[in-house]
C-alpha positions as CSV (number, residue, x, y, z in Angstrom):
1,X,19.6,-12.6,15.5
2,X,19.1,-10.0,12.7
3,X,15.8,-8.6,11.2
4,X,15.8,-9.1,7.7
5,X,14.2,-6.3,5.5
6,X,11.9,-5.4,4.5
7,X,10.3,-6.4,7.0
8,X,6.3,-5.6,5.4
9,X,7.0,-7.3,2.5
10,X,4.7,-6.1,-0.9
11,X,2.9,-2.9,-1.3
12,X,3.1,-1.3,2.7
13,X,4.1,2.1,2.2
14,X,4.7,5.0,4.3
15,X,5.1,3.3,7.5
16,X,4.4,4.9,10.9
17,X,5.0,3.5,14.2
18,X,4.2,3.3,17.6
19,X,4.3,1.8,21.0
20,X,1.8,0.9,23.6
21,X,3.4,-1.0,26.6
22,X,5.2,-3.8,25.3
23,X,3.1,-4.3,22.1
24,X,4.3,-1.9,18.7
25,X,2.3,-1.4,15.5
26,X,3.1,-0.1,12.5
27,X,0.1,1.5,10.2
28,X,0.6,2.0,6.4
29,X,-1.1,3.8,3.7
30,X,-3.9,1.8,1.5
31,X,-4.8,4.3,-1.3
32,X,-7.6,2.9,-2.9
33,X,-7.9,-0.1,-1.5
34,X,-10.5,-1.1,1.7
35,X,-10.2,-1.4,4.3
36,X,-8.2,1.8,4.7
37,X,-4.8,2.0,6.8
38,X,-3.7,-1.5,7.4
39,X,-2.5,-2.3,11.0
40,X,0.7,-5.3,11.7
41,X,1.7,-5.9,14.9
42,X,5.0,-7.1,16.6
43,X,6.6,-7.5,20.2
44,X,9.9,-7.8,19.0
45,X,10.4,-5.6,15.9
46,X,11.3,-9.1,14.0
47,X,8.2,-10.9,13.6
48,X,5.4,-8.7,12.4
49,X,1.4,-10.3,12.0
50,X,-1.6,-8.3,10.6
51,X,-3.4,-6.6,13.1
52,X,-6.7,-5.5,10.9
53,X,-7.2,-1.7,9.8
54,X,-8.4,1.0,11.1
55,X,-10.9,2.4,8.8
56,X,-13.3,-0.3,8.0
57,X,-17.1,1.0,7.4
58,X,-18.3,3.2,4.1
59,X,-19.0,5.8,6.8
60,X,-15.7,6.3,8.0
61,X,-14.0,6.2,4.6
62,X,-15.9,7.4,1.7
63,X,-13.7,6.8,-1.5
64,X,-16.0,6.5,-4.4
65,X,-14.8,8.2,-7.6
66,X,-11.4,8.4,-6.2
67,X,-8.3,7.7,-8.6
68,X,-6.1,5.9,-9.3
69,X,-3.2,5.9,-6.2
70,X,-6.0,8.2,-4.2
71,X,-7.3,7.5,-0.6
72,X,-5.4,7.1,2.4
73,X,-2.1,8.5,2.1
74,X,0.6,8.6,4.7
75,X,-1.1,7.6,7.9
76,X,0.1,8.7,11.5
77,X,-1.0,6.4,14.9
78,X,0.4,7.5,18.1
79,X,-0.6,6.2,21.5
80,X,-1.6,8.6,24.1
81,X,-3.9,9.6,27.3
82,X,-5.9,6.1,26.9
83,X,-6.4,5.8,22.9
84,X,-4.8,5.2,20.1
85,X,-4.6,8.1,17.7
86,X,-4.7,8.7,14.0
87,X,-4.6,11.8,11.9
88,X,-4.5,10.7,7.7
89,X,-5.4,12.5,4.2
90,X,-8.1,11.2,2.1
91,X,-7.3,12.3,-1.9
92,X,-9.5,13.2,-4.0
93,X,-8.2,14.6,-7.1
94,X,-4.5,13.7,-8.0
95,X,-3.4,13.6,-11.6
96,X,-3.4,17.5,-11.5
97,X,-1.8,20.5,-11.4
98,X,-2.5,20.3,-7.5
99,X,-3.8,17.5,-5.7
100,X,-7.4,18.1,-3.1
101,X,-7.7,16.0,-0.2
102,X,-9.1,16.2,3.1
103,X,-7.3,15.8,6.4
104,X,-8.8,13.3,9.4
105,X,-8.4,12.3,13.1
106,X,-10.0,9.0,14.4
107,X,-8.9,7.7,18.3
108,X,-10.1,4.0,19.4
109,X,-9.2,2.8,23.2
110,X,-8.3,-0.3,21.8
111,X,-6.1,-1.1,18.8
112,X,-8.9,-3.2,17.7
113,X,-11.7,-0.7,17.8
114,X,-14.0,0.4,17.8
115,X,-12.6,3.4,15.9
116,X,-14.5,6.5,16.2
117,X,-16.1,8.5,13.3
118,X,-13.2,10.9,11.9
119,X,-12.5,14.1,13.0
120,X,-12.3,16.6,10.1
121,X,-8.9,18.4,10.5
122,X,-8.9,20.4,7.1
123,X,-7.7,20.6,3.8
124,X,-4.6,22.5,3.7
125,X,-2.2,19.9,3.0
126,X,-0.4,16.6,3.3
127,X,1.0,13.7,5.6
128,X,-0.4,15.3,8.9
129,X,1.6,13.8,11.9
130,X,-0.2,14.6,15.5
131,X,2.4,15.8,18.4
132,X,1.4,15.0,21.8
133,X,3.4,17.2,24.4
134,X,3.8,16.3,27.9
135,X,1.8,19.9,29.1
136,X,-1.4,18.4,27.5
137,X,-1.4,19.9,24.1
138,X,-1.2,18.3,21.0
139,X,0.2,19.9,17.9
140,X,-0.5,19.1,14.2
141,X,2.5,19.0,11.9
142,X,1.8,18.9,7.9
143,X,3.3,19.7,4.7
144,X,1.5,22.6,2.9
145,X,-0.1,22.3,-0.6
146,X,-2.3,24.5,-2.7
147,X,-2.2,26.0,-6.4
148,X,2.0,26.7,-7.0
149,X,4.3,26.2,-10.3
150,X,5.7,22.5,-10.0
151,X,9.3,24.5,-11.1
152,X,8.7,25.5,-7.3
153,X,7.6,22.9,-5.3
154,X,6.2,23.1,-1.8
155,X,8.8,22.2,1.0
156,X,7.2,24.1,3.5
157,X,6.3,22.1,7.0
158,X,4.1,23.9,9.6
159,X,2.8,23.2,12.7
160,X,-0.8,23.9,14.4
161,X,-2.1,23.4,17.5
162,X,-5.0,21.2,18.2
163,X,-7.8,21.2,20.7
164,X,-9.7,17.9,21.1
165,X,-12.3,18.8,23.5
166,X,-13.5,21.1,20.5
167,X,-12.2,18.8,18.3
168,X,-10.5,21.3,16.0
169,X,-7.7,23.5,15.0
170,X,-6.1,26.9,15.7
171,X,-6.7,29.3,13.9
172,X,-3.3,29.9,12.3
173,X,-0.5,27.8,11.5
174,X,3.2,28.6,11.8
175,X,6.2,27.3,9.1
176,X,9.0,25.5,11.2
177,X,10.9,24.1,8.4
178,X,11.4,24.7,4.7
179,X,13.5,21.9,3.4
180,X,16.6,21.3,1.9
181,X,18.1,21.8,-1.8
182,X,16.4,17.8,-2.0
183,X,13.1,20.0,-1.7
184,X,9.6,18.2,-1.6
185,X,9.4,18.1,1.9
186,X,7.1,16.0,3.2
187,X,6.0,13.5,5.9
188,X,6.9,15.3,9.2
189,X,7.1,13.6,12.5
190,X,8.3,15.2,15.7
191,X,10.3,13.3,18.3
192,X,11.2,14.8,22.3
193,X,14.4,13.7,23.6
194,X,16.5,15.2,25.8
195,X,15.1,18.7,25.8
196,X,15.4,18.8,21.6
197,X,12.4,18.0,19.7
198,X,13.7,16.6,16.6
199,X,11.7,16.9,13.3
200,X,11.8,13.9,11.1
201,X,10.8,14.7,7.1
202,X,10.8,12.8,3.8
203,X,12.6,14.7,0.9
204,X,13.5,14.1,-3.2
205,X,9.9,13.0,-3.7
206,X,8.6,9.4,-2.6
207,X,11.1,7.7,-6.0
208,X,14.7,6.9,-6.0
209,X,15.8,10.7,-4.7
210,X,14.0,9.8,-1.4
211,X,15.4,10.4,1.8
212,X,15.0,10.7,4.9
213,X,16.2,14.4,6.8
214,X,16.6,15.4,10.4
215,X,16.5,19.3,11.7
216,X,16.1,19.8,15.9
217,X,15.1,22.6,17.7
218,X,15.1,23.4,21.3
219,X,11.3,25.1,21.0
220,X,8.5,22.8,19.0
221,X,7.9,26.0,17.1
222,X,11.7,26.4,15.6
223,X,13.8,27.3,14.7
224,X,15.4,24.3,13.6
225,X,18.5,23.4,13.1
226,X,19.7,20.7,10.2
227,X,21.5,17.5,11.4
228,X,25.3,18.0,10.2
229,X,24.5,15.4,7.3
230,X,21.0,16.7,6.6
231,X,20.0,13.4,5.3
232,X,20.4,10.4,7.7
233,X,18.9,7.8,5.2
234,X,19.2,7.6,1.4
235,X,19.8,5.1,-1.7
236,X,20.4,7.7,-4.5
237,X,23.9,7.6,-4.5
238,X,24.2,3.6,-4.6
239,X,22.1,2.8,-8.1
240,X,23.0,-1.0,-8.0
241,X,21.7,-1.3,-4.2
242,X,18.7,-3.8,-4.1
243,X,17.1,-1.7,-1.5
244,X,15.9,2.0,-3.3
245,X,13.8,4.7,-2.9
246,X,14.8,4.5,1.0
247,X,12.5,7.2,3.0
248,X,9.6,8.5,5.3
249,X,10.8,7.3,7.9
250,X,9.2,7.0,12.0
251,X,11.1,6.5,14.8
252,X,10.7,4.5,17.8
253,X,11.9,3.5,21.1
254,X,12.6,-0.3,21.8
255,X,14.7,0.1,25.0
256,X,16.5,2.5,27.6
257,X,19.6,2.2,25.0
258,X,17.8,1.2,21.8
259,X,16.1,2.8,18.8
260,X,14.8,2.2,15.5
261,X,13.3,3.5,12.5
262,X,10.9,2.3,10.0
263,X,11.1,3.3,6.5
264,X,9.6,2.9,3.0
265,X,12.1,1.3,0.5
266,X,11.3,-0.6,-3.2
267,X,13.3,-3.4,-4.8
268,X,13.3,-3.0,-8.2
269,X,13.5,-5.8,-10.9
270,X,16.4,-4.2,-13.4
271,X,15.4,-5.2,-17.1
272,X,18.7,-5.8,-19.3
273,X,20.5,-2.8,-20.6
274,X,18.0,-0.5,-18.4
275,X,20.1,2.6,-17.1
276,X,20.5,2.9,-13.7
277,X,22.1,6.6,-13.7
278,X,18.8,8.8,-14.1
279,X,16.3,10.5,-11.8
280,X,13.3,8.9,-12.7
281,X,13.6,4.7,-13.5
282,X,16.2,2.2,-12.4
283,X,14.4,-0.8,-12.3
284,X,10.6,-1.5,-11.7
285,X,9.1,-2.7,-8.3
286,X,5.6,-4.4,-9.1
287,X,5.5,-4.9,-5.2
288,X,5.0,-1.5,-4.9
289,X,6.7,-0.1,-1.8
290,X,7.5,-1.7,0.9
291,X,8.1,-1.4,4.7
292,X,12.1,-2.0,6.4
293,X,13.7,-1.0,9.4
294,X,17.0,0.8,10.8
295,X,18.6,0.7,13.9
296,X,19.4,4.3,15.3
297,X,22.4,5.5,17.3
298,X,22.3,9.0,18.8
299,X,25.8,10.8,18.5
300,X,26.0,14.2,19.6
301,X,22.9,14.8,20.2
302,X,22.0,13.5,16.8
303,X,20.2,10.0,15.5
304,X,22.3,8.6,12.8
305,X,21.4,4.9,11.2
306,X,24.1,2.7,12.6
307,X,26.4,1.6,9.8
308,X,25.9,4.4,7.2
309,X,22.4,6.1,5.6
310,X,22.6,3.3,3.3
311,X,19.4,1.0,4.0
312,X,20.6,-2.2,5.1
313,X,19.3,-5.8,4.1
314,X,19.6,-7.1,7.7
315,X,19.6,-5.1,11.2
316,X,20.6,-6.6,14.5
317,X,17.5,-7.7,16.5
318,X,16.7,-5.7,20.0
319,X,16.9,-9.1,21.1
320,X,19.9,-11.4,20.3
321,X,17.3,-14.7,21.4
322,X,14.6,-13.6,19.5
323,X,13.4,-16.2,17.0
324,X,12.1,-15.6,13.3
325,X,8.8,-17.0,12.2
326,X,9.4,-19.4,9.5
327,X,9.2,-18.0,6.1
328,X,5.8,-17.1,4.5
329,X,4.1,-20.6,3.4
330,X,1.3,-20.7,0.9
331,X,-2.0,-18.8,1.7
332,X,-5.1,-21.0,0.9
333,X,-8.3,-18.5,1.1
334,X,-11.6,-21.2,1.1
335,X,-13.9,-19.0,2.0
336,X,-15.8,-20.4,4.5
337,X,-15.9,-17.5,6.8
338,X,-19.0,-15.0,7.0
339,X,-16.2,-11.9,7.1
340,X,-13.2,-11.8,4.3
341,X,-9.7,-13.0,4.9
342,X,-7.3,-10.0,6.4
343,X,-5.0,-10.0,3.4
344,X,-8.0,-9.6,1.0
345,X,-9.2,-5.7,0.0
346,X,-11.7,-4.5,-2.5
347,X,-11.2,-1.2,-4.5
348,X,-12.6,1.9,-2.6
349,X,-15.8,0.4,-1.2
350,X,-16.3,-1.9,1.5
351,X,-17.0,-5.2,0.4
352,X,-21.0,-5.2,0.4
353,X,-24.0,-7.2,-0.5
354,X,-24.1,-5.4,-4.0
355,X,-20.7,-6.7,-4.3
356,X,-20.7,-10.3,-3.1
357,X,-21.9,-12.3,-0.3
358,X,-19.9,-15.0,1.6
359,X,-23.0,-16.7,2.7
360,X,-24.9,-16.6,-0.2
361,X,-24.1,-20.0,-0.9
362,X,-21.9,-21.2,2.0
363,X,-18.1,-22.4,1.6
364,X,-17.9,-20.4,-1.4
365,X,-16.8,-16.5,-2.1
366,X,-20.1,-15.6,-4.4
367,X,-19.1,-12.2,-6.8
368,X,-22.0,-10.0,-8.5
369,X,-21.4,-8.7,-11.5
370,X,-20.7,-4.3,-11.3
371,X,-18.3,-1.9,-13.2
372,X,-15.5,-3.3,-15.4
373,X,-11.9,-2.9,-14.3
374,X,-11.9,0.5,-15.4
375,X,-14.1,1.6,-13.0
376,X,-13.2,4.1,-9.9
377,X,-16.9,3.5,-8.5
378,X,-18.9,-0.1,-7.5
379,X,-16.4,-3.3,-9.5
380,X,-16.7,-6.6,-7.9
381,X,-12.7,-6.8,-7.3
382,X,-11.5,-9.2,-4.1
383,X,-7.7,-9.2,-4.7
384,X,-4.3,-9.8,-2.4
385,X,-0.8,-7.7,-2.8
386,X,1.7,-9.2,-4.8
387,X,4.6,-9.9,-2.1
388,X,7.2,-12.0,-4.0
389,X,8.1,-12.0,-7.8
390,X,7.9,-15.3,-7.9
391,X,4.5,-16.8,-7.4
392,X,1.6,-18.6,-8.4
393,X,-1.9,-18.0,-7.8
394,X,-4.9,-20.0,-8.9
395,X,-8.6,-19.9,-8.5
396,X,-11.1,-22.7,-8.9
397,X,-15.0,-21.0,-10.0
398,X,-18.4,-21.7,-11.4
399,X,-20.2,-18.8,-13.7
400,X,-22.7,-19.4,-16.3
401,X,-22.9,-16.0,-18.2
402,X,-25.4,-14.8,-20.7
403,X,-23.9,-12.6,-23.1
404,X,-19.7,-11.5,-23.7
405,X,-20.8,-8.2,-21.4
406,X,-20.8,-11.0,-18.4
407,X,-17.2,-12.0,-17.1
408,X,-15.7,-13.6,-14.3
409,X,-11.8,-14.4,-13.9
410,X,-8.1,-13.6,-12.5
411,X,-6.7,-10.5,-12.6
412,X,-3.3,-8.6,-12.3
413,X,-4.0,-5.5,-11.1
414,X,-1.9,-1.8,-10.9
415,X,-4.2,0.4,-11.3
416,X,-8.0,1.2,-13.2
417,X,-5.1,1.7,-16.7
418,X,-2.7,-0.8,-16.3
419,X,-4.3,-4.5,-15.8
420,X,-4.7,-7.6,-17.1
421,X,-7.6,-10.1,-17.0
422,X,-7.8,-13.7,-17.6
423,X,-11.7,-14.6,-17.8
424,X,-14.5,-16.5,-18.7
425,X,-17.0,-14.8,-21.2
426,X,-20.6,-15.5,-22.3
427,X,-21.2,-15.7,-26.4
428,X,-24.9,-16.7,-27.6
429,X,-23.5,-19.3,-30.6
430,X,-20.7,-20.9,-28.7
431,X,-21.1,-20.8,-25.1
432,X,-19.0,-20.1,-22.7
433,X,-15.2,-19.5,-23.5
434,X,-11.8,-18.4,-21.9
435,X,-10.1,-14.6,-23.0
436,X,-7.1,-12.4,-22.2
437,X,-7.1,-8.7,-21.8
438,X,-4.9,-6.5,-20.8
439,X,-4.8,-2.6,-20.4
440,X,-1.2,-0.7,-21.0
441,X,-1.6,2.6,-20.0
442,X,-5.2,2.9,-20.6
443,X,-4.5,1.0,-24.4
444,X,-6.1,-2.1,-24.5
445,X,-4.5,-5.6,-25.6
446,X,-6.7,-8.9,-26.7
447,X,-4.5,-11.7,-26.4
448,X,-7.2,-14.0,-26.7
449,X,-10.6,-12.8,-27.8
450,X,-12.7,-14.2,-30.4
451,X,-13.2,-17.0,-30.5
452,X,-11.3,-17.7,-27.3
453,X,-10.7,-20.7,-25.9
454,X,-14.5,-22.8,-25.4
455,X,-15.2,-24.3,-22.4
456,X,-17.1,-27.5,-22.3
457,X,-20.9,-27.6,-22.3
458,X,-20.4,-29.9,-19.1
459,X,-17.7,-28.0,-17.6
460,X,-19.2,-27.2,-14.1
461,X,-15.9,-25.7,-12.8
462,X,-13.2,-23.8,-14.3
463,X,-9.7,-23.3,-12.9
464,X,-7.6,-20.5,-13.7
465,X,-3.8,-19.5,-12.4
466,X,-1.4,-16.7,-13.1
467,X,2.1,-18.2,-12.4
468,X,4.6,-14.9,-11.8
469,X,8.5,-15.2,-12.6
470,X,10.6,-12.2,-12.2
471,X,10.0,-10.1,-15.4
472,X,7.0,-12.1,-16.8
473,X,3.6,-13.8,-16.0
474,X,1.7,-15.9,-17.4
475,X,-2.3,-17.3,-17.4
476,X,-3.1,-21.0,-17.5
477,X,-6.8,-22.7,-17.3
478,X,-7.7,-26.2,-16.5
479,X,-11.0,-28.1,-16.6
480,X,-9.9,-30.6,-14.0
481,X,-7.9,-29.0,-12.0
482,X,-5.0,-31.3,-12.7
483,X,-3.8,-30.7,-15.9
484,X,-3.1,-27.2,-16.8
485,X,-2.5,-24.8,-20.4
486,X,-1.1,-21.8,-21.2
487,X,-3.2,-18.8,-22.3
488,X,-1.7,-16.3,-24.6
489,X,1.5,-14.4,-24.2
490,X,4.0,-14.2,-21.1
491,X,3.5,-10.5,-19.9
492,X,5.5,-8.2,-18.5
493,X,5.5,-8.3,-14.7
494,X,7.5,-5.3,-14.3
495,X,4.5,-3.2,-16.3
496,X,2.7,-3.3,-13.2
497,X,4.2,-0.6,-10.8
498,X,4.5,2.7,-10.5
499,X,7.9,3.4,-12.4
500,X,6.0,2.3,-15.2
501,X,2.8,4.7,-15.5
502,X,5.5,7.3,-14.2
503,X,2.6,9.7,-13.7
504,X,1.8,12.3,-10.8
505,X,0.3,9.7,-8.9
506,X,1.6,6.2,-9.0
507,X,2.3,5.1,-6.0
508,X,0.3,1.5,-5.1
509,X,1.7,-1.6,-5.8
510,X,0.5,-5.0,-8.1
511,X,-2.5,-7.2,-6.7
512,X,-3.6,-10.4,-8.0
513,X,-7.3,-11.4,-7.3
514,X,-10.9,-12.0,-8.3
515,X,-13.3,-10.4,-10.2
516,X,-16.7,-10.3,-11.9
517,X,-18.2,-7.8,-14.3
518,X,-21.6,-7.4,-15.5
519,X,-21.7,-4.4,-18.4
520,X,-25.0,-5.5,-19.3
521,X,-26.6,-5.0,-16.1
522,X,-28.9,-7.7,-16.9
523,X,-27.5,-9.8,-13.6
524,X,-24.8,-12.8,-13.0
525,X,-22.8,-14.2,-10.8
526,X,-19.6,-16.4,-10.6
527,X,-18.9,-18.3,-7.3
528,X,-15.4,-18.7,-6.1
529,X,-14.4,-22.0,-4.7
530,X,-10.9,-20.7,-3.4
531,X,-8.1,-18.3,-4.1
532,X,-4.7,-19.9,-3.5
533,X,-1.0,-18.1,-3.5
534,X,2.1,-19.4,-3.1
535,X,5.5,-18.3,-3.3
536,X,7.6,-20.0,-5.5
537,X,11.8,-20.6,-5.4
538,X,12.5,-20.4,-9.0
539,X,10.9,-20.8,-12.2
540,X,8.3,-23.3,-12.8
């Protein structure tokens, strides 16, 4: 039995994992989305199941305001003394010449809460990773940050100690590793085994450079020593590989004899005559970056991915008898549940009654119309990752708007500048009627504005899909439900990802979802019947 990668498929980046008994998690960063740090679960490394998040209340995780790809980055749990522990950054400024965030610690007894109020661990840097030694103390690893020429980047990984009856830090921190020639060093996680603490980091920055680098040291403090092939996990040599950007990885324990390693890796569409040789695009991944595993072999005294630093399609299961769960089937979301479905997120706010209400009028997902799409504070936005490039994904609604600042619709979704959204507008002489926006890099497109496409006087609902296929998607409405039209223009699928906007801070992945806008502030709603996604084989 193999494990087929990845194995968190769609936007799950930065995974870290951990163990408690017989029962392993993996938590991965959310950015901007809420709930924050997203929680799967598995017995067997092969068949992984949501397991909720971990930061679920506006107190816990206040992100209004934040940008684009800010929020929970890099998230580390570990399971120790009775709780579950984990230390994560909060961003608040990153399209700059230095990025601001804040550093946090929550602990829960439970994997399921309740999670405590976080624990403010500073400001001084990135991708903390909490160390628990078997003396008692517990040591906070992070990579530096601060005002620096980007011709010099920080590499620099230190370590802290930390108190938790007094719920803080030491006073002073101390450097145990500065990197390799790869440089941005990043994502530290330290490993004891066999009287070596071993020092796991992320290098090349989190695109197709990334890698994965090992150092060791006989003291937690240094110095450390680089593995003889200083990177143990990398695609950048291998441009045609469908697994890229291979990195940050976590390792874990299965058996006496057996361990593995999660990792962040991207699979890129390749448009034609796209080259693959360069340090900055060789293909596009609208499903952001995703979660895989590796099975590690120690040689030496050293962990080495069995088979070659390449990242691997399929991995031999700890278990030859284990049994894969069939493959992902269609997801039907009705709405007829008081609390929203696990694979559902809004952007940066809990989903609240200025938002929505699920009970509002019962069986149906009821949106209130906020901010545009453009907004980084209150929009109405109820959306699912994108985790296949081909898919279709339909919605069946009522609204009745006033004016054309009232909308309600579909939407493809990168980022607050890169979007596109299929909707129902208001217009006092003819009604109601059907457009198509979409924003490219903050420009704005009107496939289909005035007049748009009417809907009928006696149309109560209105059904509207987004059917995805490889390179390109395309809208379609119906009035019936059964038979279906194309709106506008195919678009480009591959516009939506991060190798796209190429800015400093790209690194979420495409969602397709819900969402109601009310410019006017004069008050509407739209009420969603249903939001349906299913993975298609091939073109339809």
């Amino acid at each position: 039995m193999n494990i087929e990668n990845p194995i968190l498929k769609g936007f799950h980046p930065d995974p870290c994992i951990c163990r408690r008994g017989d029962d392993f998690y993996i938590a991965s960063s959310t950015f901007e989305w809420f709930p924050g740090i997203r929680l799967h679960h598995s017995t067997d490394l092969v068949n992984w199941r949501p397991a909720g998040y971990v930061l679920t209340t506006a107190g816990q995780l206040d992100m209004r305001g934040n940008p684009d790809s800010g929020g929970i980055w890099a998230p580390d749990i570990s399971y120790r003394d009775g709780l579950f522990w984990v230390v994560y950054t909060n961003i608040k400024v990153v399209n700059a010449p230095w990025k601001i965030g804040y550093n946090y610690l929550v602990t829960a007894p439970d994997i399921n809460g309740p999670w405590s109020e976080p624990v403010l661990l500073g400001a001084g840097g990135i991708d903390p990773s909490l160390f628990h030694a078997d003396d008692g103390r517990k040591y906070l690893s992070y990579r530096l940050w601060g005002p620096k020429h980007h011709s010099n980047p920080h590499n620099t990984i230190v370590l802290q100690e930390y108190f938790p009856q007094q719920k803080k830090l030491a006073s002073d921190w101390r450097v145990i590793f500065e990197g390799t020639d790869l440089k941005y060093t990043e994502a530290p996680h330290i490993y004891l085994k066999d009287g070596y603490y071993y020092l796991l980091t992320a290098e090349g920055g989190t695109r197709y450079e990334h890698a994965v680098t090992v150092a060791r040291a006989r003291h937690i403090d240094g110095p450390y020593e680089l593995h003889p092939d200083w990177h143990i996990l990398t695609a950048w040599d291998k441009p045609r590989h469908p697994l890229q950007k291979a990195g940050h990885g976590s390792l874990i324990q299965f058996d006496r004899n057996r361990w593995y390693m999660v990792y962040l890796t991207s699979r890129p569409l390749k448009l034609p005559d796209t080259p693959l040789i360069t340090t900055k695009v060789r293909g596009y991944c609208p499903l952001g970056r995703e979660t895989a595993i590796a099975e590690i072999e120690w040689r030496d005294g050293w962990p080495y991915v069995a088979g070659g630093p390449l990242p691997a399609l399929s991995v031999p299961a700890p278990r030859p008898e284990t049994q894969a769960d069939p493959a992902p089937q269609a997801k039907h979301h009705d709405f007829n549940r008081t609390i929203l479905d696990d694979d559902l997120q809004t952007l940066r706010q809990p989903f609240c009654e200025e938002m929505g209400s699920l009970t509002a009028r019962p069986g149906y997902l009821r949106l209130y119309g906020n901010d545009s799409l453009l907004s980084t504070f209150l929009q109405s936005t109820v959306a699912r990752r994108w985790q296949h490039v081909h898919f279709a994904c339909e919605t069946r609604f009522q609204f009745s708007p006033h004016n054309f600042q009232q909308s309600a619709g579909l939407t493809c979704y990168y980022s607050s500048l890169n979007w596109s959204y299929c909707f129902v507008a208001g217009d006092g002489k003819q009604g109601r009627s059907i457009k198509l926006t979409q924003l490219d890099k903050g420009e704005a497109m009107y496939h289909i504005d005035e007049p748009g496409i009417p809907v009928p006087a006696g149309a109560q609902s209105i059904w509207l899909k987004v059917t995805v296929n490889g390179l390109t998607y395309r809208y379609s409405y119906s009035f019936d439900g059964d038979g279906w039209h194309d709106i506008g223009p195919a678009l480009e699928s591959w516009k939506l990802s991060d190798d796209y906007t190429l800015g400093k801070g790209c690194f979420t992945g495409a969602f397709v979802g819900l969402h109601c806008d009310d410019i006017s502030r004069h008050g509407c709603h739209a009420d969603f019947y249903c939001l349906s996604y299913r993975p298609l084989p091939q073109e339809e």
